[in-house]
VMD Tcl script that builds the backbone (N, CA, C; Angstrom):
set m [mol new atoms 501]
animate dup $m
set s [atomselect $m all]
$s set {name element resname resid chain x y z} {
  {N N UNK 1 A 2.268 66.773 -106.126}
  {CA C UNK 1 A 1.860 65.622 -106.906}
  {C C UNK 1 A 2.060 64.379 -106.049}
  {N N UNK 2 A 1.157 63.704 -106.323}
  {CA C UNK 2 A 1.339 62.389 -105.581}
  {C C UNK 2 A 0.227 61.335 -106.118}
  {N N UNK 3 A 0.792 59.865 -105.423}
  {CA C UNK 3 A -0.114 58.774 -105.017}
  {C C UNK 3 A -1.112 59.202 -104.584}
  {N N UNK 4 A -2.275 58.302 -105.203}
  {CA C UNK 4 A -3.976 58.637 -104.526}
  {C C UNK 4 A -4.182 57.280 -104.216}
  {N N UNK 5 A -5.269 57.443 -103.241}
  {CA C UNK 5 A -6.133 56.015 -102.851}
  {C C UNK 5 A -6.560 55.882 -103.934}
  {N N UNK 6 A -6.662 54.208 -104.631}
  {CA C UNK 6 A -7.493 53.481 -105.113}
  {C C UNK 6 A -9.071 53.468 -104.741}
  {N N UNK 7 A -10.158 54.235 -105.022}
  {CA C UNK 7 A -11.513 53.759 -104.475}
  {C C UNK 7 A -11.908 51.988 -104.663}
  {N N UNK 8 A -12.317 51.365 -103.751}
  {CA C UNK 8 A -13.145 50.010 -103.983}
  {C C UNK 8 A -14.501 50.085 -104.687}
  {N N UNK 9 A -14.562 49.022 -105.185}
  {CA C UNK 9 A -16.038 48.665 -105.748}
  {C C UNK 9 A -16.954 48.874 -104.707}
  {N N UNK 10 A -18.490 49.310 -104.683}
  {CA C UNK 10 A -18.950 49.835 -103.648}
  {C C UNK 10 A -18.959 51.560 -103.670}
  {N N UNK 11 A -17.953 51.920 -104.041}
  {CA C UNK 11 A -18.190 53.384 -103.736}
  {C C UNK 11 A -18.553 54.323 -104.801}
  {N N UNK 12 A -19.545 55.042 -104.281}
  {CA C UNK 12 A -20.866 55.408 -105.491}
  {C C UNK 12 A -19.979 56.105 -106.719}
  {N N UNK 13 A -18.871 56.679 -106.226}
  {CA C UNK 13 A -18.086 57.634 -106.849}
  {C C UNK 13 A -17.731 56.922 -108.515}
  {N N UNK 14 A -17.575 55.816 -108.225}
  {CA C UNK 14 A -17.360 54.612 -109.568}
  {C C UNK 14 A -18.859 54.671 -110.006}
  {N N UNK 15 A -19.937 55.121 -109.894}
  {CA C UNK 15 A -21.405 54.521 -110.558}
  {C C UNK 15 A -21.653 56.159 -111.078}
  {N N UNK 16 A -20.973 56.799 -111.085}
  {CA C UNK 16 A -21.032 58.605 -111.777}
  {C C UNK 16 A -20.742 58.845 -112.703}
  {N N UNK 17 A -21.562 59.119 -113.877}
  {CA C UNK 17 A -20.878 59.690 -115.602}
  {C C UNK 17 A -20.053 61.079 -114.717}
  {N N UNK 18 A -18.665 60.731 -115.320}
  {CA C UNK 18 A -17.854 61.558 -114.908}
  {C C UNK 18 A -18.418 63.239 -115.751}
  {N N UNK 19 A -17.914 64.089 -114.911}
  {CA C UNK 19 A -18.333 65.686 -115.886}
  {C C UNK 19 A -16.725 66.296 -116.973}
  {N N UNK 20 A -17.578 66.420 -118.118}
  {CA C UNK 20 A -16.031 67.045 -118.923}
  {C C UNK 20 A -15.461 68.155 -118.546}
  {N N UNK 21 A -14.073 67.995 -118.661}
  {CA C UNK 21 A -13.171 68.937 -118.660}
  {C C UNK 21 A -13.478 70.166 -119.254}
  {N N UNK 22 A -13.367 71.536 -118.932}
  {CA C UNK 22 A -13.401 72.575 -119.938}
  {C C UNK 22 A -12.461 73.416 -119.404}
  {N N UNK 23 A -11.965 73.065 -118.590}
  {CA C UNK 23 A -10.955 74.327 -117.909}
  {C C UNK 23 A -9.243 74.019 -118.114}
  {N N UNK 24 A -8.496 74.406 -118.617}
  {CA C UNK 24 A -6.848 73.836 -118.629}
  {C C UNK 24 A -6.235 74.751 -118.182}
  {N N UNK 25 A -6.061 73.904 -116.544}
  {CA C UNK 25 A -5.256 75.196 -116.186}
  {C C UNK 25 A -4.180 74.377 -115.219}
  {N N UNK 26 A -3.265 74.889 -114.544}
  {CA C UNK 26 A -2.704 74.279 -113.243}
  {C C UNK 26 A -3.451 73.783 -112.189}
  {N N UNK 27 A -4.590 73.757 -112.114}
  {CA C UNK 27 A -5.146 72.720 -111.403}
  {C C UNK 27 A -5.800 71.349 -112.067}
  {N N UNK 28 A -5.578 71.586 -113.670}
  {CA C UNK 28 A -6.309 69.989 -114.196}
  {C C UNK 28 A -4.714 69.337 -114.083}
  {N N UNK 29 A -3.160 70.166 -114.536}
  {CA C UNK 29 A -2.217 69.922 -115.021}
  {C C UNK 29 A -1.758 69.221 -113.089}
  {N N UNK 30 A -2.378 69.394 -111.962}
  {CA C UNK 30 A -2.291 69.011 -110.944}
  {C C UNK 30 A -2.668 67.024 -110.932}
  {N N UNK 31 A -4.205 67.494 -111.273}
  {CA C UNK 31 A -5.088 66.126 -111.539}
  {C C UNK 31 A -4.179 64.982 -112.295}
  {N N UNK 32 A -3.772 65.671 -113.504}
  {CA C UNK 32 A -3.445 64.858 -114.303}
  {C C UNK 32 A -2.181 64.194 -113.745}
  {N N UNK 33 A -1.075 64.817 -113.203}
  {CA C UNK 33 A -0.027 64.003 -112.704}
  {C C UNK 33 A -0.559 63.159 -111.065}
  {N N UNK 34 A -1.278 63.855 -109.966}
  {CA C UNK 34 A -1.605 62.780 -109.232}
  {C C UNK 34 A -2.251 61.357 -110.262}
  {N N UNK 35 A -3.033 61.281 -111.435}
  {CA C UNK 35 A -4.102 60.143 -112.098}
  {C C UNK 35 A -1.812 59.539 -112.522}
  {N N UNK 36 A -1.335 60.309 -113.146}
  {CA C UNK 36 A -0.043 59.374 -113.420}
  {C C UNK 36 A 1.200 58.835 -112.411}
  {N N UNK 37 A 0.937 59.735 -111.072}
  {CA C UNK 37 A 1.906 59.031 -110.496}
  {C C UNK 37 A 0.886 57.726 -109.489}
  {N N UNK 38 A -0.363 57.883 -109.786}
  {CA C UNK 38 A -1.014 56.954 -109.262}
  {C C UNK 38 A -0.697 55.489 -110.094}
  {N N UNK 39 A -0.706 55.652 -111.218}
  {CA C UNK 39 A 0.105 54.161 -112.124}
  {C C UNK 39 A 1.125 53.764 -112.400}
  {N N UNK 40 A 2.146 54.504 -111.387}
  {CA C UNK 40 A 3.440 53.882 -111.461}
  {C C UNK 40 A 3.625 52.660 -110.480}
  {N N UNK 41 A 3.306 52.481 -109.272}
  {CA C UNK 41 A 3.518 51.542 -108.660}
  {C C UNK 41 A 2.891 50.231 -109.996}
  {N N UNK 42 A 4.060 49.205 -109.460}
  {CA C UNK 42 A 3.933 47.608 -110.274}
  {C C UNK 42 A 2.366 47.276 -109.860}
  {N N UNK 43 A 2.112 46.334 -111.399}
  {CA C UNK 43 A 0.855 46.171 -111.247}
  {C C UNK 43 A -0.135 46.998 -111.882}
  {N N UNK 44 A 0.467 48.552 -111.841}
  {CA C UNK 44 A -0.839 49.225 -112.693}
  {C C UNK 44 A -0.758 49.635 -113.519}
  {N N UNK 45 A -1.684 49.757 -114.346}
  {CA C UNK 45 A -1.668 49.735 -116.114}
  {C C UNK 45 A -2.247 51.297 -116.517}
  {N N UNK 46 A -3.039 51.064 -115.314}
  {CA C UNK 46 A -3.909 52.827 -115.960}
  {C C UNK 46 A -4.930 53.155 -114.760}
  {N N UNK 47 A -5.338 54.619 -114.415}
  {CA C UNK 47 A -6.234 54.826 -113.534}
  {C C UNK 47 A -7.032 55.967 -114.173}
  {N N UNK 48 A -8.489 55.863 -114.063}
  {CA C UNK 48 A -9.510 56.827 -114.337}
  {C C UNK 48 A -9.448 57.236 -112.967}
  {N N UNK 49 A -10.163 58.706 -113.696}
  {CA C UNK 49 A -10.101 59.832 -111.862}
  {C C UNK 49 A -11.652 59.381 -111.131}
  {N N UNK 50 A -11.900 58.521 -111.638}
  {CA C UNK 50 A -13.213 58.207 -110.371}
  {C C UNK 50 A -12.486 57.478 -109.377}
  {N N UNK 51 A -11.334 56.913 -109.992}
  {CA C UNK 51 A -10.712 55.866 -108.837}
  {C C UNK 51 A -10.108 55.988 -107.999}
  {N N UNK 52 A -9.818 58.132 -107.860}
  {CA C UNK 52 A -8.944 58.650 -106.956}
  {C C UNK 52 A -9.760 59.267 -106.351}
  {N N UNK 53 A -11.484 59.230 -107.280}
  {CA C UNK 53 A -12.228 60.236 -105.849}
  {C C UNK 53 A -12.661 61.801 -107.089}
  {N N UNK 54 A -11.878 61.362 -108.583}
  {CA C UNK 54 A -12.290 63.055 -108.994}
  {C C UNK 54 A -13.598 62.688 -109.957}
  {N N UNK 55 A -14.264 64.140 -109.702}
  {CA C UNK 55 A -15.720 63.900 -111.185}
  {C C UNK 55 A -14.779 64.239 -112.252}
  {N N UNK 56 A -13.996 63.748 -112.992}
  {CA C UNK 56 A -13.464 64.570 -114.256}
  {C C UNK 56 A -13.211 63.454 -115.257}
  {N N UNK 57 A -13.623 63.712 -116.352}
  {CA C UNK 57 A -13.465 62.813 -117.431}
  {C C UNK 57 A -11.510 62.687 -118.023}
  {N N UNK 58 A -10.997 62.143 -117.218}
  {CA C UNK 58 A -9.871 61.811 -117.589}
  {C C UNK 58 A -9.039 60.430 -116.937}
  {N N UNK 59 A -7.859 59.841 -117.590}
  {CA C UNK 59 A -7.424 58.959 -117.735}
  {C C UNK 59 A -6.312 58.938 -117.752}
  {N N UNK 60 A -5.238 58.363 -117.094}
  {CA C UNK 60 A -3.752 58.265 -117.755}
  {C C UNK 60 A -3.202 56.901 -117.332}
  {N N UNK 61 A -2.152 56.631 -118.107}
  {CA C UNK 61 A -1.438 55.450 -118.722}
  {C C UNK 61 A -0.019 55.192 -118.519}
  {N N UNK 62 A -0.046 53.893 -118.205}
  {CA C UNK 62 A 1.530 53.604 -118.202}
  {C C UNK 62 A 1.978 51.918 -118.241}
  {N N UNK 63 A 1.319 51.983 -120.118}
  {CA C UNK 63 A 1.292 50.236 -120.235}
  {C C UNK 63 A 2.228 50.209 -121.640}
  {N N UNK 64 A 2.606 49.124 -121.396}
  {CA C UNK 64 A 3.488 48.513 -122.681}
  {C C UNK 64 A 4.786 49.423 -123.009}
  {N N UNK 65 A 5.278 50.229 -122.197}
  {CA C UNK 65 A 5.832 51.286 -122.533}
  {C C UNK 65 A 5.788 52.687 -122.894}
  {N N UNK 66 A 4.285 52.958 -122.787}
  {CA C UNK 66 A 3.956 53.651 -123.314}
  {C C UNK 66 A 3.041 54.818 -122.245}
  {N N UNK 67 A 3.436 55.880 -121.724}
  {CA C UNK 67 A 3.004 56.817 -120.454}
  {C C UNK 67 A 2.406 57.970 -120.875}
  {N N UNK 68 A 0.963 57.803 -120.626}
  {CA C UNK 68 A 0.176 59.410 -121.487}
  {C C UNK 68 A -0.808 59.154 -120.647}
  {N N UNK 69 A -1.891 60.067 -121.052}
  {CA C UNK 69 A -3.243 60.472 -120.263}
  {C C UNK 69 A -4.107 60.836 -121.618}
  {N N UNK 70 A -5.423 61.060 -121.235}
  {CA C UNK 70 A -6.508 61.567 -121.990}
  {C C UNK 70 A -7.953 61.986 -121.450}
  {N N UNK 71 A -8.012 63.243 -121.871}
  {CA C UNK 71 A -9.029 63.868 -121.348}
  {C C UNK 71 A -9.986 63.868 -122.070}
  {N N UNK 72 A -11.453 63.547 -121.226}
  {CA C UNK 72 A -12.470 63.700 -121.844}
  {C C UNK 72 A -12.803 62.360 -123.762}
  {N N UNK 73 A -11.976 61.067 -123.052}
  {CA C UNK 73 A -11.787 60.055 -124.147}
  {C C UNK 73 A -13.082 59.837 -124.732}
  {N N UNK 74 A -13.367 59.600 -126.110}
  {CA C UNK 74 A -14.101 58.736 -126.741}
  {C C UNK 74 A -14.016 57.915 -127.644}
  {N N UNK 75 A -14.173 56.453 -127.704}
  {CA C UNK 75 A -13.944 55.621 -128.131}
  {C C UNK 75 A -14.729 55.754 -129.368}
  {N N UNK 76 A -13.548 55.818 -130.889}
  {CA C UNK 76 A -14.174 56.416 -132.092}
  {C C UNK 76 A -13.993 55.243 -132.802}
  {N N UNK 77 A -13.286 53.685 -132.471}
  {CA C UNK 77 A -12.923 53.098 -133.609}
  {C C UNK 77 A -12.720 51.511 -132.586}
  {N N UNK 78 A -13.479 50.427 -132.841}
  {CA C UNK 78 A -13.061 49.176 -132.595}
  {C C UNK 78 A -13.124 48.073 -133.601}
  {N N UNK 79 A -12.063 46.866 -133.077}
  {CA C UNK 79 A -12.157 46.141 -134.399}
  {C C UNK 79 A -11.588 44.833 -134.154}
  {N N UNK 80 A -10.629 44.191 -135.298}
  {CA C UNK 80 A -10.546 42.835 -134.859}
  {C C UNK 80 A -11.741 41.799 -134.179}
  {N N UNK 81 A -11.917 40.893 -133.510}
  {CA C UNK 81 A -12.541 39.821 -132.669}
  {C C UNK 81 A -13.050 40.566 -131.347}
  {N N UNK 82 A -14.507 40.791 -130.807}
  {CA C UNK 82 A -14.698 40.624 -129.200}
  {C C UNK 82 A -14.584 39.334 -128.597}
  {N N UNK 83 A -13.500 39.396 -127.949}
  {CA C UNK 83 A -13.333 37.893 -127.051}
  {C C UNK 83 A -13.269 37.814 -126.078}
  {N N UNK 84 A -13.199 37.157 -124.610}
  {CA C UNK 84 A -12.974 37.340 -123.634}
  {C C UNK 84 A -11.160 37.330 -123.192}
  {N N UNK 85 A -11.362 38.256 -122.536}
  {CA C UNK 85 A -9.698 38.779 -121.774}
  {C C UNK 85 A -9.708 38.767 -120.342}
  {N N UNK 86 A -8.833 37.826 -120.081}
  {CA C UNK 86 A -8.893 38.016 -118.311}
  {C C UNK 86 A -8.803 39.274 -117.966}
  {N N UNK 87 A -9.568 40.114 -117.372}
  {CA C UNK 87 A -9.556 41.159 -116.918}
  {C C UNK 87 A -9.421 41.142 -115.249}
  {N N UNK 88 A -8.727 42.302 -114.718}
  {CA C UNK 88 A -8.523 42.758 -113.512}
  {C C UNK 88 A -9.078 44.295 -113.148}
  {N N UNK 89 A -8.736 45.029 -111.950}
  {CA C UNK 89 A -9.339 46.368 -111.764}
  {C C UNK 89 A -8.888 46.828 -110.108}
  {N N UNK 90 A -8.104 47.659 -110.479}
  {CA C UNK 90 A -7.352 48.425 -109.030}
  {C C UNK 90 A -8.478 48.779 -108.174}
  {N N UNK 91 A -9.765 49.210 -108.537}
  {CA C UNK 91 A -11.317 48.599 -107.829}
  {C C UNK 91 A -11.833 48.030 -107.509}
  {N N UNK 92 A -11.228 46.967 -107.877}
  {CA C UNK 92 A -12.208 45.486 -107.543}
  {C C UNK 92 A -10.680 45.000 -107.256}
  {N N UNK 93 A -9.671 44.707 -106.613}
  {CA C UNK 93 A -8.505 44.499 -106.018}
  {C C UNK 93 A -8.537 42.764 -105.883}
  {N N UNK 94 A -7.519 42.034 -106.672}
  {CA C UNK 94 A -7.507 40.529 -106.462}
  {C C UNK 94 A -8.118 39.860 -107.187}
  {N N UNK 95 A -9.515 40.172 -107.716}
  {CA C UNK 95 A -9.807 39.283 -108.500}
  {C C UNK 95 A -9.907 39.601 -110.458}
  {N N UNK 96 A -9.965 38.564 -111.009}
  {CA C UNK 96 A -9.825 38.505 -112.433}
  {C C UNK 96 A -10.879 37.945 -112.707}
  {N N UNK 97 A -11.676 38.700 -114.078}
  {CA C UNK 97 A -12.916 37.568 -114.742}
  {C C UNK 97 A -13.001 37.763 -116.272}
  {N N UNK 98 A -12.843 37.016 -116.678}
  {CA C UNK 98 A -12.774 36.945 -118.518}
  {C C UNK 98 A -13.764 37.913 -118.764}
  {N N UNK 99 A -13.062 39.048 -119.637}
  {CA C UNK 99 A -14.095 40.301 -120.266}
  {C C UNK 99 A -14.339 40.352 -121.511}
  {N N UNK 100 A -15.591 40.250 -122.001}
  {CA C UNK 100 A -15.677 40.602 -123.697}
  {C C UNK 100 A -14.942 41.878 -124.222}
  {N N UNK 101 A -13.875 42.066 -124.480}
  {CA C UNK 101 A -13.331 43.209 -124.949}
  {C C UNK 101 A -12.834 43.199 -126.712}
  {N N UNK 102 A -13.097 44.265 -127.645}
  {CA C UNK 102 A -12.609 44.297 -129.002}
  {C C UNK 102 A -10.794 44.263 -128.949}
  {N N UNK 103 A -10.424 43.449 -130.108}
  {CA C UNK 103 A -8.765 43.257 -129.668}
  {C C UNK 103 A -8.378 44.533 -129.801}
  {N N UNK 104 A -9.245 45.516 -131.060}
  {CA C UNK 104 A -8.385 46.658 -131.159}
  {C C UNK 104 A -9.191 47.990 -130.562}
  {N N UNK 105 A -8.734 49.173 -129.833}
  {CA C UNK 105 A -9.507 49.732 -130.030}
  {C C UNK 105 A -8.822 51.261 -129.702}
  {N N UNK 106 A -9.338 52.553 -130.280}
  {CA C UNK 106 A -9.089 54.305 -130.791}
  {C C UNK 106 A -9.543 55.335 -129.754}
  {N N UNK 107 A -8.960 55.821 -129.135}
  {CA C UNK 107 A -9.858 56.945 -128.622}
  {C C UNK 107 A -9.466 58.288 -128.782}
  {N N UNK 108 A -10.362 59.049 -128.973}
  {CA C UNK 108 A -9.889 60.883 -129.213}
  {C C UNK 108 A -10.087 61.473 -127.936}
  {N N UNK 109 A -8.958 62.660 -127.467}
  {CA C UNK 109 A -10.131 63.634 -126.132}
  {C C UNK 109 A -8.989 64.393 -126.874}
  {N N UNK 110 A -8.346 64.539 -125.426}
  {CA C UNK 110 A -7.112 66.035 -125.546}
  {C C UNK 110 A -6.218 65.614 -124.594}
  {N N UNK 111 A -5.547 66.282 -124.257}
  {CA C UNK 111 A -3.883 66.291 -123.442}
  {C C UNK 111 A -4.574 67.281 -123.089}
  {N N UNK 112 A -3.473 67.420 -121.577}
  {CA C UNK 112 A -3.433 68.643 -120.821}
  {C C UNK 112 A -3.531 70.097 -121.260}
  {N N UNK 113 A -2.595 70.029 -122.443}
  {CA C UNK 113 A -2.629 71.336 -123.006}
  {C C UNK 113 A -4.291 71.858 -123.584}
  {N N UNK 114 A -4.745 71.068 -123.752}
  {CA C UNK 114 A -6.198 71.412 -124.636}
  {C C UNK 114 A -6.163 70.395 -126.177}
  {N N UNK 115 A -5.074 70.415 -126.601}
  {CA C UNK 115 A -5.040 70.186 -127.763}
  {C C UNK 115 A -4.904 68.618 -128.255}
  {N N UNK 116 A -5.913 68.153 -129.320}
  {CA C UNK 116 A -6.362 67.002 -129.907}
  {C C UNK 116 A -5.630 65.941 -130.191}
  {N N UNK 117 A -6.052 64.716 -129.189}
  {CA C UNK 117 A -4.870 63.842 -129.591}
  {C C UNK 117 A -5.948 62.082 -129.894}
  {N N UNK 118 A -5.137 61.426 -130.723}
  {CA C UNK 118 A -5.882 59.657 -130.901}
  {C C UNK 118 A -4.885 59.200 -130.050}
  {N N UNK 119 A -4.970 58.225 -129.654}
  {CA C UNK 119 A -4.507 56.872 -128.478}
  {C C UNK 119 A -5.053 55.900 -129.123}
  {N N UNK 120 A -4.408 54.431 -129.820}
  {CA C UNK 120 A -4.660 53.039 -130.470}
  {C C UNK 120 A -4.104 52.712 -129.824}
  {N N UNK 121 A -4.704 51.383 -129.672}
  {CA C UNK 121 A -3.899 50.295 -129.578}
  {C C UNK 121 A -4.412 48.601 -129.853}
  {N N UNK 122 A -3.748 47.718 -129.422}
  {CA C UNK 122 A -4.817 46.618 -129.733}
  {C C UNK 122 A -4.102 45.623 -128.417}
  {N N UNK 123 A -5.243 44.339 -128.128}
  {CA C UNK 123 A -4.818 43.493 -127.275}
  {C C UNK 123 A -4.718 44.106 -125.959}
  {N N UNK 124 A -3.780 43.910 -124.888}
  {CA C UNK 124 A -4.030 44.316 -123.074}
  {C C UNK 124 A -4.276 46.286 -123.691}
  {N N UNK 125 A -3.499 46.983 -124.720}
  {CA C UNK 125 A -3.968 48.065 -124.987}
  {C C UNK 125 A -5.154 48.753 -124.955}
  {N N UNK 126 A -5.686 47.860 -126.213}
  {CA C UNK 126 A -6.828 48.328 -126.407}
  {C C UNK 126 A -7.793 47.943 -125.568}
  {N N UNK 127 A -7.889 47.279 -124.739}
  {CA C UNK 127 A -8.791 46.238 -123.386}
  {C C UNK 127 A -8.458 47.539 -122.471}
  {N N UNK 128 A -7.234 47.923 -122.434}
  {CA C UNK 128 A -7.130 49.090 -120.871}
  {C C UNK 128 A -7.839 50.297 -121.414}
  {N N UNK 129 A -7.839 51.009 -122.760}
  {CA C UNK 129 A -8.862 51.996 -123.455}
  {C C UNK 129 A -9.952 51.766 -123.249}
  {N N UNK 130 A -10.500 50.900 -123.744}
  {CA C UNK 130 A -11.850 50.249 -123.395}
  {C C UNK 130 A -12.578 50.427 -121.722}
  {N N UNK 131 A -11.640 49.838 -120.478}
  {CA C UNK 131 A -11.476 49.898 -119.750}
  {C C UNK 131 A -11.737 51.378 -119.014}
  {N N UNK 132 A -10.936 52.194 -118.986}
  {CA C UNK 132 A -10.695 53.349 -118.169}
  {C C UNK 132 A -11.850 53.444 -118.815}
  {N N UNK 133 A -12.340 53.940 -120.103}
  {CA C UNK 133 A -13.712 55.167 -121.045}
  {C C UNK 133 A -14.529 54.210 -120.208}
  {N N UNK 134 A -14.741 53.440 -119.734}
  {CA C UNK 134 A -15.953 52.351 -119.115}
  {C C UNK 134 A -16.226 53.530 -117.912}
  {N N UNK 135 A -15.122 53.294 -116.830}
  {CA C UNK 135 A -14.821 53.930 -116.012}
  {C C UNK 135 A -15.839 55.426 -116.194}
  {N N UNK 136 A -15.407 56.180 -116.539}
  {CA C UNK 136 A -15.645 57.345 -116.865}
  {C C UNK 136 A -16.994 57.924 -116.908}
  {N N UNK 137 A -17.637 56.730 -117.540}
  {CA C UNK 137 A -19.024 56.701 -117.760}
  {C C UNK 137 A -19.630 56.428 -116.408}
  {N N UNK 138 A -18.810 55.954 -115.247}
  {CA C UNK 138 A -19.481 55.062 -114.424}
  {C C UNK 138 A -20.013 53.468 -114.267}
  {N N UNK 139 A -19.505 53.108 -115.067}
  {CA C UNK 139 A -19.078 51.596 -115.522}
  {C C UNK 139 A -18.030 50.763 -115.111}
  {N N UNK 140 A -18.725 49.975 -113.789}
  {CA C UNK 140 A -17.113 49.058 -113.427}
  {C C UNK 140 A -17.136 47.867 -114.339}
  {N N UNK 141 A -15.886 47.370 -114.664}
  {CA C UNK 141 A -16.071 46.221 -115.489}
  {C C UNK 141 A -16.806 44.955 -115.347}
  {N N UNK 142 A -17.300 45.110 -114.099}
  {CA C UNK 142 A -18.024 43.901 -113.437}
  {C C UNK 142 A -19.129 43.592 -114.313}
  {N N UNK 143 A -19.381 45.045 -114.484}
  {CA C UNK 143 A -21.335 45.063 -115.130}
  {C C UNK 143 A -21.216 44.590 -116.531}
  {N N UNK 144 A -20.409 44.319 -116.986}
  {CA C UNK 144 A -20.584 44.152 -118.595}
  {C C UNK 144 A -19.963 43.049 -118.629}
  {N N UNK 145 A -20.057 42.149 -117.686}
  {CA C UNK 145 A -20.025 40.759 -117.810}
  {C C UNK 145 A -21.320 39.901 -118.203}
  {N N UNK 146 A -21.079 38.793 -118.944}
  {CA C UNK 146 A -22.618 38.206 -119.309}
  {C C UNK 146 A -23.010 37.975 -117.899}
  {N N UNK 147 A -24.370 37.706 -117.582}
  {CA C UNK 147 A -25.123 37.449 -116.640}
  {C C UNK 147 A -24.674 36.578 -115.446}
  {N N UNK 148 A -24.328 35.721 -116.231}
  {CA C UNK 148 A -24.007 34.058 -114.952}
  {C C UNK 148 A -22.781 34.766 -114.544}
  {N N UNK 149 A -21.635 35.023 -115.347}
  {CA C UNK 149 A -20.543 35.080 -114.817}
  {C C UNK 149 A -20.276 36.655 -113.912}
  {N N UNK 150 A -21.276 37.935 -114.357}
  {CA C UNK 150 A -21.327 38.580 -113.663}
  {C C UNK 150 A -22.233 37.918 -112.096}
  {N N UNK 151 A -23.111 37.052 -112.210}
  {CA C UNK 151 A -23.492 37.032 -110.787}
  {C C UNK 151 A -22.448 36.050 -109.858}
  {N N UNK 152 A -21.388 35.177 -110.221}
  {CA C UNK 152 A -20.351 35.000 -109.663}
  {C C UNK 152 A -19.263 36.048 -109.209}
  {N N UNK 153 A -19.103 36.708 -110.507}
  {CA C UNK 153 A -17.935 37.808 -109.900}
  {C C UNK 153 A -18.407 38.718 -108.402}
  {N N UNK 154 A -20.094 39.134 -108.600}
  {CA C UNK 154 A -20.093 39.866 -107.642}
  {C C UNK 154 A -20.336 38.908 -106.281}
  {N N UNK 155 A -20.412 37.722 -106.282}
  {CA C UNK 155 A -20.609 36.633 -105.049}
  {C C UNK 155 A -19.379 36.654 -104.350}
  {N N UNK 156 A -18.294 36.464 -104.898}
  {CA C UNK 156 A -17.100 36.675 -105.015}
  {C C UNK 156 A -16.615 38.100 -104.696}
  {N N UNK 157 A -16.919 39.051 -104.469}
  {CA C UNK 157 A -16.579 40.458 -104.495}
  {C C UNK 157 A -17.179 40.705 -102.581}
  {N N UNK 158 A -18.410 40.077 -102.794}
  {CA C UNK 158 A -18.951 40.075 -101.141}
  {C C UNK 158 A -18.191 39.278 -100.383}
  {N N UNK 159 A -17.215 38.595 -100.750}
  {CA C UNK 159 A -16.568 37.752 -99.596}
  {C C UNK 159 A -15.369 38.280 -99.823}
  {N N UNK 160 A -14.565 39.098 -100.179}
  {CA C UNK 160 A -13.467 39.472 -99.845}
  {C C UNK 160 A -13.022 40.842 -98.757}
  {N N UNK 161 A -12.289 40.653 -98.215}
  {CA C UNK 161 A -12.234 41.173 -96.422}
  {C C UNK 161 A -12.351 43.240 -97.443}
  {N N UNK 162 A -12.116 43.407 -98.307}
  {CA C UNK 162 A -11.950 44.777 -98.659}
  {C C UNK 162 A -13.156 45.635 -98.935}
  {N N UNK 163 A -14.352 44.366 -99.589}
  {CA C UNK 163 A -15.505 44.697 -99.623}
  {C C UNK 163 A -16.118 44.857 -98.586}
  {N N UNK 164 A -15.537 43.931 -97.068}
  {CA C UNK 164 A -16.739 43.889 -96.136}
  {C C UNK 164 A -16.112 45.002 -95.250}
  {N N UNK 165 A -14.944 45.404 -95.418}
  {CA C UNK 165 A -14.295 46.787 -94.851}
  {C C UNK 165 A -15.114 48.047 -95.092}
  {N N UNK 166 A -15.601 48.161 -96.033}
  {CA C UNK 166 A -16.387 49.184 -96.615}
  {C C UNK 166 A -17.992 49.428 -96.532}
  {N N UNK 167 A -18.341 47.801 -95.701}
  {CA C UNK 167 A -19.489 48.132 -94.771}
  {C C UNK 167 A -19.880 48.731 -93.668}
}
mol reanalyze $m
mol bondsrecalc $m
mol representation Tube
mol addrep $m
């Protein structure tokens, strides 16, 4: 088990509807702790497996106190206000851009074992749910910025030394 590279924005691996899980075995129960010891270092809230490089629809967590994973998530329930939330992304490294996100929001998949679990939350919670299932789909948070402010973020994304590393 271990730390994985962070992928950067740029790498196609982030623009892939991830493929579902159907297999539970010691090699997802592998996945799943590299995706959690990947969010222990300070700073990270949560990592989808596109961001380590895997096709697999899963996710794990380690915000507010609270340390789990979820396989194969779908977002069954949002609510409260969509407002903008400074958002960040271990993908897009350094920068922040106000995200329309619901304050609250539900998701169903499974745990490692196979078996059926919900994940709520609301506020930086429910924004990091929101978040990773984006992921998953192949959705960096960049893209679901309104227009103007997405064509700044990515102006901004071309001038930082990590993006032009990856040319």
């Amino acid at each position: 088990m271990a730390e994985r590279e962070i992928r950067c924005y740029g790498d196609p691996v982030l623009r892939t509807r991830c493929t579902e899980v159907t297999v539970f075995d010691d090699r997802l129960r592998r996945m799943v702790q590299d995706l959690a010891d990947t969010t222990v270092p300070e700073g990270r809230a949560a990592v989808a497996a596109p961001q380590i490089g895997m096709d697999k629809r899963i996710f794990a967590y380690h915000l507010d106190g609270r340390i789990g994973h979820v396989i194969n998530p779908v977002i069954v329930e949002t609510g409260g206000e969509l407002r903008d939330i400074d958002e960040g992304c271990l993908s897009v490294p350094g920068l922040w851009f106000p995200t329309p996100r619901w304050e609250y929001a539900a998701v169903t998949g499974l745990n490692v074992e196979g078996e059926e679990i919900r994940v709520e939350g609301e506020e930086v919670f429910a924004q990091m749910l929101q978040h990773e299932t984006q992921h998953l789909d192949g959705i960096v948070y960049i893209e679901t910025l309104p227009a103007e402010r997405r064509k700044q973020a990515l102006k901004a994304i071309r001038r930082t030394d990590w993006f032009l590393a990856g040319r």
